[in-house]
PDB file of N, CA, C and O in Angstrom:
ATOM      1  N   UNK A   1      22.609-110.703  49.440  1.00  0.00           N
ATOM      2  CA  UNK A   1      22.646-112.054  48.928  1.00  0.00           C
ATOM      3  C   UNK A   1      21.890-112.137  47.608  1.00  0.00           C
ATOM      4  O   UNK A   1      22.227-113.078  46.890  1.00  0.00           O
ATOM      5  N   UNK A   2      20.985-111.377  47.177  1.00  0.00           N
ATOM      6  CA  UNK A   2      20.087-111.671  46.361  1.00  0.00           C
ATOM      7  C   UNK A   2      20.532-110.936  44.957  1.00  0.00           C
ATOM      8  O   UNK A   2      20.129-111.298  43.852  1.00  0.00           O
ATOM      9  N   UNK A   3      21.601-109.637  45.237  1.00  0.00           N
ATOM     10  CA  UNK A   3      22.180-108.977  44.685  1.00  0.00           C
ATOM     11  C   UNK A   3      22.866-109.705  44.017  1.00  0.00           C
ATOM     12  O   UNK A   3      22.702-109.756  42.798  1.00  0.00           O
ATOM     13  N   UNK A   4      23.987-110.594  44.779  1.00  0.00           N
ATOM     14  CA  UNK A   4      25.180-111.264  44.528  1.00  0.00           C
ATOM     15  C   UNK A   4      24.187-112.894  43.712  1.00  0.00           C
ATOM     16  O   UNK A   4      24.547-113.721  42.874  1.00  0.00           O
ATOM     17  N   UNK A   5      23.522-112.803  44.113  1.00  0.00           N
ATOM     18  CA  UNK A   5      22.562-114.331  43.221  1.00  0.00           C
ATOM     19  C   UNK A   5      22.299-113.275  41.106  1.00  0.00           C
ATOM     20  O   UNK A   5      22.376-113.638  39.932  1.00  0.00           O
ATOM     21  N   UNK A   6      22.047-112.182  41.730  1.00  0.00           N
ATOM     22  CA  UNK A   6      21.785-111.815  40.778  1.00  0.00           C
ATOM     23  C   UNK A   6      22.887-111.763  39.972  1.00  0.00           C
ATOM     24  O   UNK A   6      22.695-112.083  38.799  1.00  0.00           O
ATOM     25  N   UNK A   7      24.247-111.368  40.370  1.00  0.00           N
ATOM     26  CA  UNK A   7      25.660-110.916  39.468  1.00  0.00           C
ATOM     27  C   UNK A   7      26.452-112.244  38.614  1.00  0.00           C
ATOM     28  O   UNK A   7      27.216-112.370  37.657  1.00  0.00           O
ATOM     29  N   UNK A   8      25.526-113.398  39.925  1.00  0.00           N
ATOM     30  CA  UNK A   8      26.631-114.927  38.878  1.00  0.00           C
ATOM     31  C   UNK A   8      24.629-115.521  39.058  1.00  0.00           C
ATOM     32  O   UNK A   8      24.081-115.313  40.141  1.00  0.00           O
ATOM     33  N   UNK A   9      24.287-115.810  38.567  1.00  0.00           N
ATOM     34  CA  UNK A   9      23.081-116.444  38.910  1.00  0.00           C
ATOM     35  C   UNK A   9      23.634-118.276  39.107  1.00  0.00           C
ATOM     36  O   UNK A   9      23.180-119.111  39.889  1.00  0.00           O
ATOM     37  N   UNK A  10      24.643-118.414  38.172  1.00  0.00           N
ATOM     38  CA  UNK A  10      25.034-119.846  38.076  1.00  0.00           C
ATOM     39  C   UNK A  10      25.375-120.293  39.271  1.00  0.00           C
ATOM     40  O   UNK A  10      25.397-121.521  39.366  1.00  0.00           O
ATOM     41  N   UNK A  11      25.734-119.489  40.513  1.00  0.00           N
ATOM     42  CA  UNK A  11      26.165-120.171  41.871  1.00  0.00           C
ATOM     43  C   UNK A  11      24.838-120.514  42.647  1.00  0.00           C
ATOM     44  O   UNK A  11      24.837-121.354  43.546  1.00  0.00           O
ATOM     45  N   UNK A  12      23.527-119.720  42.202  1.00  0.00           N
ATOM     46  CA  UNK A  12      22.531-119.995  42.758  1.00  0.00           C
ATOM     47  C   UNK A  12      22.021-121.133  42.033  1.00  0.00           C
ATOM     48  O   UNK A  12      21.280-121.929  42.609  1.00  0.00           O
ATOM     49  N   UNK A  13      22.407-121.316  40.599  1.00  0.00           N
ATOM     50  CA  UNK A  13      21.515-123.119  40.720  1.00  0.00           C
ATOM     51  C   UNK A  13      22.536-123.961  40.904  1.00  0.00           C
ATOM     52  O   UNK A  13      22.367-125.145  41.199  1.00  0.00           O
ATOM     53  N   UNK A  14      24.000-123.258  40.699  1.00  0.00           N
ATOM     54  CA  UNK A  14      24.742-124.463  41.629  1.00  0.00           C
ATOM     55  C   UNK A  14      24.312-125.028  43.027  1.00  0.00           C
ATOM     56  O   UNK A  14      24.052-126.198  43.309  1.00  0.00           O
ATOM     57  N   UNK A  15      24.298-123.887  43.863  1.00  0.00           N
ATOM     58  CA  UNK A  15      23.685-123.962  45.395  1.00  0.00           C
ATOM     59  C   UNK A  15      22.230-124.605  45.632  1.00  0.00           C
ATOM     60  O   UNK A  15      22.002-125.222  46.672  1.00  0.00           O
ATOM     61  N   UNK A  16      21.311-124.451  44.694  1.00  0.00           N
ATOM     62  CA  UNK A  16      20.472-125.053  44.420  1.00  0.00           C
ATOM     63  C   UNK A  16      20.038-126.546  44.014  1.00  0.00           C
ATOM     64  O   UNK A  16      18.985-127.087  44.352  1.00  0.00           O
ATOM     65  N   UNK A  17      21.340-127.261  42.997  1.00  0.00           N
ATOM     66  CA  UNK A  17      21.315-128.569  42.717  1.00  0.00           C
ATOM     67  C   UNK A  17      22.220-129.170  44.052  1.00  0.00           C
ATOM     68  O   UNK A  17      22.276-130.395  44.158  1.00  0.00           O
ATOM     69  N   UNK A  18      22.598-128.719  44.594  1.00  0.00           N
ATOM     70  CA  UNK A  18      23.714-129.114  45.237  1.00  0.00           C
ATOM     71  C   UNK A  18      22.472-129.638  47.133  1.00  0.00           C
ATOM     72  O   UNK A  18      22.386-130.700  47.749  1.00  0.00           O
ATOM     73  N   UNK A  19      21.836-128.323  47.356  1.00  0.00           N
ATOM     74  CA  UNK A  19      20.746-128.508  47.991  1.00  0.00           C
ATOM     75  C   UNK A  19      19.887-130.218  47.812  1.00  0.00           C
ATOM     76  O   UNK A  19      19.777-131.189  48.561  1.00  0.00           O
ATOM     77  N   UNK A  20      19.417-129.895  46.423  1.00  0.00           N
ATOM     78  CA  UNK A  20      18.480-131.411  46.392  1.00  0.00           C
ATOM     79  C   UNK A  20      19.165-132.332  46.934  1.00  0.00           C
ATOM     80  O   UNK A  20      18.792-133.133  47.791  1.00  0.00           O
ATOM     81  N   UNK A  21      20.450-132.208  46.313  1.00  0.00           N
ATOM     82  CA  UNK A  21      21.347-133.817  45.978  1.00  0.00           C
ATOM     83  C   UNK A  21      21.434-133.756  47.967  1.00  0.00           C
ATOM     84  O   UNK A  21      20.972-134.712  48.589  1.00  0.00           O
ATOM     85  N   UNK A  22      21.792-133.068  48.402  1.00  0.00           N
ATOM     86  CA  UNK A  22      21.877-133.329  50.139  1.00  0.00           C
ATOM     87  C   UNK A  22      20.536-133.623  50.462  1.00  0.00           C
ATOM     88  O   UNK A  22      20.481-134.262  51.513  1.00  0.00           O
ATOM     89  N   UNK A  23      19.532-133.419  50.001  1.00  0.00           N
ATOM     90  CA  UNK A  23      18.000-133.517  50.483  1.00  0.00           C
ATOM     91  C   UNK A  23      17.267-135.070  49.964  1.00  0.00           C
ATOM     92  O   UNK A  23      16.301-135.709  50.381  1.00  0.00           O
ATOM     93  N   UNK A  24      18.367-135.311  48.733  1.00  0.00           N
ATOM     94  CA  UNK A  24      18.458-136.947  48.494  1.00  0.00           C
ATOM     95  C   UNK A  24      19.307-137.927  49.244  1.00  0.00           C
ATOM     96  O   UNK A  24      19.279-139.139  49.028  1.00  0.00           O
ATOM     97  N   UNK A  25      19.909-137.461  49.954  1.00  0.00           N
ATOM     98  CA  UNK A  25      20.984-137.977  51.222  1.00  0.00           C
ATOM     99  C   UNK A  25      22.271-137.881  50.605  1.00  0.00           C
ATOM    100  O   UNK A  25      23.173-138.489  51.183  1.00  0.00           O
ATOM    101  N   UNK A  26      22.664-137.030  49.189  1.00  0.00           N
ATOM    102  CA  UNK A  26      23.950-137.146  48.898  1.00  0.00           C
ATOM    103  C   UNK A  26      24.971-136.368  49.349  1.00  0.00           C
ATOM    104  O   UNK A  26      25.131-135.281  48.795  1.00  0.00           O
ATOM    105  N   UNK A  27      26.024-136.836  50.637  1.00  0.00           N
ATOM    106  CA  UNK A  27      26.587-135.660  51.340  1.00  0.00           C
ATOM    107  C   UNK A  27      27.779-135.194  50.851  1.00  0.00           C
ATOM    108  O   UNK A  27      28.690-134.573  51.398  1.00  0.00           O
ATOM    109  N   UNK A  28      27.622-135.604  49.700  1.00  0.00           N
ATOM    110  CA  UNK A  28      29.307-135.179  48.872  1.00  0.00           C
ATOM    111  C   UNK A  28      28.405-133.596  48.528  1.00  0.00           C
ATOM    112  O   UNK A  28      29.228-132.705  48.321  1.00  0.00           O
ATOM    113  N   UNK A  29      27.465-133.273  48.466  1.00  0.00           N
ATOM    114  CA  UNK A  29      26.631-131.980  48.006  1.00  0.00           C
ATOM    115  C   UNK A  29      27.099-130.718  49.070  1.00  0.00           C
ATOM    116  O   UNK A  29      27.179-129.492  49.000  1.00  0.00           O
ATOM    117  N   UNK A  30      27.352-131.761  50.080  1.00  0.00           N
ATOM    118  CA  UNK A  30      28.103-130.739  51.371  1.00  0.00           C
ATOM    119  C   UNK A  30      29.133-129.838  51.121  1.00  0.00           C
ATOM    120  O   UNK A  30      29.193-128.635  51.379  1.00  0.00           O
ATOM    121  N   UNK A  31      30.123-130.750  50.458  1.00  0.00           N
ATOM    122  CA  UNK A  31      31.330-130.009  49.154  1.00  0.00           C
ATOM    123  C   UNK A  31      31.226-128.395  48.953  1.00  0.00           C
ATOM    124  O   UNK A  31      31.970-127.494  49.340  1.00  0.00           O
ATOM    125  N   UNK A  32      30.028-128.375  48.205  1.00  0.00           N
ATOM    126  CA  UNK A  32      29.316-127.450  47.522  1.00  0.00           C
ATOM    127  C   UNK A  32      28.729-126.241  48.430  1.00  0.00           C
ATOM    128  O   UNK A  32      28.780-125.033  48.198  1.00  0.00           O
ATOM    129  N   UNK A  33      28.186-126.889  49.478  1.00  0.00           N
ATOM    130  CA  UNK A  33      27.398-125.867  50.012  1.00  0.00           C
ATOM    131  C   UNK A  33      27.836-125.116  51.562  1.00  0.00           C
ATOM    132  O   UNK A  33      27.324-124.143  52.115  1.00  0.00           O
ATOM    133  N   UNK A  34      28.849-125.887  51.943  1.00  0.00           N
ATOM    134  CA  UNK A  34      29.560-125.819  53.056  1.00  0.00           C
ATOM    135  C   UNK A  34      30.219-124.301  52.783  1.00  0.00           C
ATOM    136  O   UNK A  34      29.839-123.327  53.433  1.00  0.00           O
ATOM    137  N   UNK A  35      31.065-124.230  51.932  1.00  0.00           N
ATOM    138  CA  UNK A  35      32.284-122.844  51.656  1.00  0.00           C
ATOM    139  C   UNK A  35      31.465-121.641  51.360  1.00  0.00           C
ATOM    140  O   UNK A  35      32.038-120.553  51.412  1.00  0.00           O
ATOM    141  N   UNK A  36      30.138-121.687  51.039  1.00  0.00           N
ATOM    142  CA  UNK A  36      29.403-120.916  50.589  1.00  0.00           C
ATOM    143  C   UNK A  36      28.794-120.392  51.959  1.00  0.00           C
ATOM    144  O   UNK A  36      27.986-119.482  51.770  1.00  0.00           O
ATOM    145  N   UNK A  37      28.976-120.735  53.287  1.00  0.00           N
ATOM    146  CA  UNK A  37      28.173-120.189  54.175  1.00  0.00           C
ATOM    147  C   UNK A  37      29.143-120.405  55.390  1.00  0.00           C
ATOM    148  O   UNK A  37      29.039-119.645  56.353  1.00  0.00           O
ATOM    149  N   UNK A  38      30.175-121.505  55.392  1.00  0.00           N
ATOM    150  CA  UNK A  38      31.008-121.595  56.329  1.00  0.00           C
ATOM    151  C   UNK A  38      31.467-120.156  57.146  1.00  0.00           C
ATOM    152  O   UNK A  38      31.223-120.070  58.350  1.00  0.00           O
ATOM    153  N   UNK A  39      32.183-118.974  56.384  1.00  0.00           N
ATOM    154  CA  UNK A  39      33.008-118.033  57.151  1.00  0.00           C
ATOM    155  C   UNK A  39      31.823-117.233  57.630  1.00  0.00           C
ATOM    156  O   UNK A  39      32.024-116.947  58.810  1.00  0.00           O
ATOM    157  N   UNK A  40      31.007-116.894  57.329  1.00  0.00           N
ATOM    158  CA  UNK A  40      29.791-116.125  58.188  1.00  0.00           C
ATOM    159  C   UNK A  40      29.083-116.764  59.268  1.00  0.00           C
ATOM    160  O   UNK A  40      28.712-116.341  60.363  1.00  0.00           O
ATOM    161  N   UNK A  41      28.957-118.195  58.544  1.00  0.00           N
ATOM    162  CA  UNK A  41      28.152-118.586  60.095  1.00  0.00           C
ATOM    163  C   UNK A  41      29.824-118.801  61.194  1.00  0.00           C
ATOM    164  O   UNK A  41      30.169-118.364  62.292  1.00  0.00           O
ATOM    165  N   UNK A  42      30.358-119.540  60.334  1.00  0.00           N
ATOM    166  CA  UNK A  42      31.723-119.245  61.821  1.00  0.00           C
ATOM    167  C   UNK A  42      31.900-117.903  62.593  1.00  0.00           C
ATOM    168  O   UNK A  42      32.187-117.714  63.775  1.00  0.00           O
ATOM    169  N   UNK A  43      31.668-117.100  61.667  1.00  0.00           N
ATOM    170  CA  UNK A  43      32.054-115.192  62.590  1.00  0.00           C
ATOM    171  C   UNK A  43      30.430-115.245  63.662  1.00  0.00           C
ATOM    172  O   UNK A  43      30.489-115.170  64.889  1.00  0.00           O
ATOM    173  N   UNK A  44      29.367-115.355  63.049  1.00  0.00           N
ATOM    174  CA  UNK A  44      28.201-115.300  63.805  1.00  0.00           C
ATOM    175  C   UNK A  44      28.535-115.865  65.047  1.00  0.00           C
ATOM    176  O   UNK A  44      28.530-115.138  66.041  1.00  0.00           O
ATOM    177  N   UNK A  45      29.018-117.857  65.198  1.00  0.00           N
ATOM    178  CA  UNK A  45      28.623-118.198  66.418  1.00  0.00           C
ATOM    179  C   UNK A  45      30.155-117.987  67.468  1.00  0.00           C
ATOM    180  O   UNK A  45      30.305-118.319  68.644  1.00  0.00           O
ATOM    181  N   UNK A  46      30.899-117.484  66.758  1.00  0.00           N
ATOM    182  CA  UNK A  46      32.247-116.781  67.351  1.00  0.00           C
ATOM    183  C   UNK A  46      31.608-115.402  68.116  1.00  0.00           C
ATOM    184  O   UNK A  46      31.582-115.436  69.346  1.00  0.00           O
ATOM    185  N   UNK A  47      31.269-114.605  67.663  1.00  0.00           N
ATOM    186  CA  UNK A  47      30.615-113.486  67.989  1.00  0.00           C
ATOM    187  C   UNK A  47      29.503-113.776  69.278  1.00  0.00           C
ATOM    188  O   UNK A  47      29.296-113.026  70.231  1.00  0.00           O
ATOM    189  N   UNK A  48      28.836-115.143  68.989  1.00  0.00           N
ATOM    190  CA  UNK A  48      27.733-115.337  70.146  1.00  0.00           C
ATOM    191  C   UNK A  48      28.649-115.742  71.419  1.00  0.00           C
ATOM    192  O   UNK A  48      28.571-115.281  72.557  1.00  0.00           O
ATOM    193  N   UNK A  49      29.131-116.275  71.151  1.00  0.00           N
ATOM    194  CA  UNK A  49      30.120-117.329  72.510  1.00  0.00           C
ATOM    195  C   UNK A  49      31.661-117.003  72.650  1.00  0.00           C
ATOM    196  O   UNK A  49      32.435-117.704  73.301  1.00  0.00           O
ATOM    197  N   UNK A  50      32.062-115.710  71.874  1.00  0.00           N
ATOM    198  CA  UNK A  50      33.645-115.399  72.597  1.00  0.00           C
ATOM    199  C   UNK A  50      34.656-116.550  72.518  1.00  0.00           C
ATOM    200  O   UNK A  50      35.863-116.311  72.573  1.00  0.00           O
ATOM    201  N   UNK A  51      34.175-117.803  72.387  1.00  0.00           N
ATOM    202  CA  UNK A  51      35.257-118.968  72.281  1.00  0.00           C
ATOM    203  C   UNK A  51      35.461-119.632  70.764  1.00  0.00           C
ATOM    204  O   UNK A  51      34.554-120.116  70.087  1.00  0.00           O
ATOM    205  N   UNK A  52      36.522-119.562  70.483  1.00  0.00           N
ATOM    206  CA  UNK A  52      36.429-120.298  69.370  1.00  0.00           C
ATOM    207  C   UNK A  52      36.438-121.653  69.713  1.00  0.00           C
ATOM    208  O   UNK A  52      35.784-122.373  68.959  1.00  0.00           O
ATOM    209  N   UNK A  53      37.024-122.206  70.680  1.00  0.00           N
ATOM    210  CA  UNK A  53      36.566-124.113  70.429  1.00  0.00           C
ATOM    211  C   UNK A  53      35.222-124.428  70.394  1.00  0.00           C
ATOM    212  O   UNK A  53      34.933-125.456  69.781  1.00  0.00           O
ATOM    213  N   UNK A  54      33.990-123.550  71.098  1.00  0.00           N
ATOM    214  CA  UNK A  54      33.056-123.370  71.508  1.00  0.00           C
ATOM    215  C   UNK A  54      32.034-123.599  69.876  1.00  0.00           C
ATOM    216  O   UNK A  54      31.334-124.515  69.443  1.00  0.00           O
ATOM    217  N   UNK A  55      32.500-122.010  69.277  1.00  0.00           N
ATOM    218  CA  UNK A  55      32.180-121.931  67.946  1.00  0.00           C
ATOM    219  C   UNK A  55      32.050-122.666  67.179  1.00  0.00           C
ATOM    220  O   UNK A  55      31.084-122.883  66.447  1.00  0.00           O
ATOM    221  N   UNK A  56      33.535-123.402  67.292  1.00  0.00           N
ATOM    222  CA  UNK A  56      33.536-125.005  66.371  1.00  0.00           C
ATOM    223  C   UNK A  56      32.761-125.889  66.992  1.00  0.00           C
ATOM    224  O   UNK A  56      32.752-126.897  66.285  1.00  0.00           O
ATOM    225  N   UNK A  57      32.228-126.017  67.763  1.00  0.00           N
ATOM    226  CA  UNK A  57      31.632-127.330  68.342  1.00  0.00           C
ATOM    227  C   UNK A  57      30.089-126.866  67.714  1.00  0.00           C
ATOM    228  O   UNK A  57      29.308-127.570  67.075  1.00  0.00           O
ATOM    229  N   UNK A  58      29.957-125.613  68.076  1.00  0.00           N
ATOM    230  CA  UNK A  58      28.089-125.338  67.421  1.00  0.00           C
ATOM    231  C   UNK A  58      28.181-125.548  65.817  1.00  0.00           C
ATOM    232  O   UNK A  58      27.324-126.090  65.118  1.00  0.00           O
ATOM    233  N   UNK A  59      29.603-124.912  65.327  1.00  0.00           N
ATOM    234  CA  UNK A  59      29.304-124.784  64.070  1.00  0.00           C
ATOM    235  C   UNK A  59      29.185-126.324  63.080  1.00  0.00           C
ATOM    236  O   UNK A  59      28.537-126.542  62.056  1.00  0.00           O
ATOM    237  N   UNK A  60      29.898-127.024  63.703  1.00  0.00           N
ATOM    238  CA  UNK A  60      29.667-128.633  63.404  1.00  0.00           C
ATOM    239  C   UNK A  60      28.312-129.288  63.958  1.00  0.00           C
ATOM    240  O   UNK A  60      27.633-130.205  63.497  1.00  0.00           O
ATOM    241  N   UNK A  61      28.149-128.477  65.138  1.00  0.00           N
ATOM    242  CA  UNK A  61      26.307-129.273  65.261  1.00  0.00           C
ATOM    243  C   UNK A  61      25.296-128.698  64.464  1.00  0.00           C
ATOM    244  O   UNK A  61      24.414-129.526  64.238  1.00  0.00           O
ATOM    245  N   UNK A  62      25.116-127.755  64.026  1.00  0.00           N
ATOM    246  CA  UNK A  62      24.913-126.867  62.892  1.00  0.00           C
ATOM    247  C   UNK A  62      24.331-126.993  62.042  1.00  0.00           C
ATOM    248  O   UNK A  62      23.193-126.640  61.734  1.00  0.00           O
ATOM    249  N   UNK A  63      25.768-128.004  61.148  1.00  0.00           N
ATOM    250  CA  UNK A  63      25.876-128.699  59.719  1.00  0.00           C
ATOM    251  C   UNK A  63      25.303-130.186  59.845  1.00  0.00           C
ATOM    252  O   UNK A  63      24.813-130.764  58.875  1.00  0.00           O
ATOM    253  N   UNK A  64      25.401-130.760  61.117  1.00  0.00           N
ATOM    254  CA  UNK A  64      24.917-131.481  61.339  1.00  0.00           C
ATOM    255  C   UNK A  64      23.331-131.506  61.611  1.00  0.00           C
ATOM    256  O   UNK A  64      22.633-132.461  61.270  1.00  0.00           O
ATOM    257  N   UNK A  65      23.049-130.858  61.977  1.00  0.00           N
ATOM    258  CA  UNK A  65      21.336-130.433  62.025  1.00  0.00           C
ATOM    259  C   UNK A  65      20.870-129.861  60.654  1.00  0.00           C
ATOM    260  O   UNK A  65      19.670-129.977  60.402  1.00  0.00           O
ATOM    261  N   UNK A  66      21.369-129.489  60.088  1.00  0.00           N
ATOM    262  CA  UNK A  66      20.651-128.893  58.570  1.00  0.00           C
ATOM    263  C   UNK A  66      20.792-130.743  58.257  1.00  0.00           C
ATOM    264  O   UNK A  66      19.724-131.325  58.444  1.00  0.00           O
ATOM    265  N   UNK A  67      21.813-131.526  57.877  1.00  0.00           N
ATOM    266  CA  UNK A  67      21.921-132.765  57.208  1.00  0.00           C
ATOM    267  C   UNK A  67      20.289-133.508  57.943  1.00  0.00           C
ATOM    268  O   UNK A  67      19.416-133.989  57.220  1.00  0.00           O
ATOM    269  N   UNK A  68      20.194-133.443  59.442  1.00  0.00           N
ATOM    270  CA  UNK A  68      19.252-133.966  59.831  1.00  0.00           C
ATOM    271  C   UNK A  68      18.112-133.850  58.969  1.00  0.00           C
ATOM    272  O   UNK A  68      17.491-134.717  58.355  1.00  0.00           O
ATOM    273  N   UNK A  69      17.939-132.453  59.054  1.00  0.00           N
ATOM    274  CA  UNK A  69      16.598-131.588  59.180  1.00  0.00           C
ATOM    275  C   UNK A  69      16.214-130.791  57.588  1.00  0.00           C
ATOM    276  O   UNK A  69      15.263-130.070  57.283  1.00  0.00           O
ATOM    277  N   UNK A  70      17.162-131.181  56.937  1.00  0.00           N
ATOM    278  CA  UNK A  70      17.267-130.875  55.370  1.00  0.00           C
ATOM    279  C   UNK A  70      15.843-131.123  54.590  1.00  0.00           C
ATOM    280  O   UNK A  70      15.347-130.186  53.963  1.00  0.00           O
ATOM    281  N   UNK A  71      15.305-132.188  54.631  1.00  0.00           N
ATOM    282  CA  UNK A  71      13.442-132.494  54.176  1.00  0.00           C
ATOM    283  C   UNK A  71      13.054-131.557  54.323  1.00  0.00           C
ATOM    284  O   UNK A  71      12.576-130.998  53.336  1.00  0.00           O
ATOM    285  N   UNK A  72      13.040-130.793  55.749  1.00  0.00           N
ATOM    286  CA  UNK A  72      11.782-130.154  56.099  1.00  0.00           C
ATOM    287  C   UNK A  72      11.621-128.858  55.259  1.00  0.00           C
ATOM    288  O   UNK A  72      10.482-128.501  54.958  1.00  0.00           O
ATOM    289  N   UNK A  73      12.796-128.072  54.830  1.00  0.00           N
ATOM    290  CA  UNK A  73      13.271-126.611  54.435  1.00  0.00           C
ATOM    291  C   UNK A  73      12.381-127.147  52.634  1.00  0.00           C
ATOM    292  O   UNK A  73      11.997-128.304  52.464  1.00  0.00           O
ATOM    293  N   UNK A  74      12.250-126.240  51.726  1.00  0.00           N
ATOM    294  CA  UNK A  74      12.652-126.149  50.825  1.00  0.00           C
ATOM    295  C   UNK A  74      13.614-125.424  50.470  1.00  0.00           C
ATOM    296  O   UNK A  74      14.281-124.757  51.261  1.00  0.00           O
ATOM    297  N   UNK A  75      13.847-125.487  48.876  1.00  0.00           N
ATOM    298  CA  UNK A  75      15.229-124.549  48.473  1.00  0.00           C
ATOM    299  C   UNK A  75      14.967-123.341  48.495  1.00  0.00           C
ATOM    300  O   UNK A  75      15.668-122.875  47.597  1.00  0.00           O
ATOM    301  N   UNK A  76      14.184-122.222  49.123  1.00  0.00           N
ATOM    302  CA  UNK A  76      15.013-121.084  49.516  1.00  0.00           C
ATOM    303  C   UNK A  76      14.590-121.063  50.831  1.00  0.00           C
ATOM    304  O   UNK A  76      14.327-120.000  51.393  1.00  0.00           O
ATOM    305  N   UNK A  77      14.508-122.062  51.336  1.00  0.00           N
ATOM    306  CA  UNK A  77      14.177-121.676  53.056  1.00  0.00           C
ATOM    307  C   UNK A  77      15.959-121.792  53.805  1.00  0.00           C
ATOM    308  O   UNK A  77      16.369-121.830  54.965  1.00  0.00           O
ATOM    309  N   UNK A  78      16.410-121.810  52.906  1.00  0.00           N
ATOM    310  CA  UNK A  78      17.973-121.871  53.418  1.00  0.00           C
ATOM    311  C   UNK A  78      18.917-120.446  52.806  1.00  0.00           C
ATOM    312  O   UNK A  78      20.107-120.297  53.081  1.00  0.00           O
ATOM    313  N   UNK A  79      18.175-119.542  52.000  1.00  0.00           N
ATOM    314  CA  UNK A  79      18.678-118.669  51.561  1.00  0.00           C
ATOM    315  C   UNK A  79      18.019-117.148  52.352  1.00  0.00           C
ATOM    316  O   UNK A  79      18.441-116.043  52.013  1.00  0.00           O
TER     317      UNK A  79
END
């Protein structure tokens, strides 16, 4: 990851402004930061639970718990 931050750096302060603006409650920032982590964490909680309806249900509580819990992180406590 840090490699690939290094090769475009611009996706990391994209991912980065995009962070605040959700940490200011703006969830259009979701846009942004969702596609960037979506297919890995989907394979992860596919991989934990064998079900994909299953998967989708964590992977939406998930996104929903970072939106909660977004204050608490700073910006690289999510990287």
């Amino acid at each position: 990851m840090i490699a690939a931050a290094a090769m475009h750096p611009e996706s990391t302060s994209t991912a980065e402004d995009a962070i605040a603006r959700l940490r200011r409650g703006d969830l259009e920032a979701l846009e942004l930061i969702l596609p960037r982590y979506q297919l890995r964490l989907y394979c992860f909680l596919l991989r934990l639970v064998h079900e994909p309806a299953v998967a989708e249900d964590l992977f939406q509580q998930t996104w929903v718990r970072v939106i909660e819990k977004i204050s608490r992180y700073g910006l690289t406590g999510l990287w």
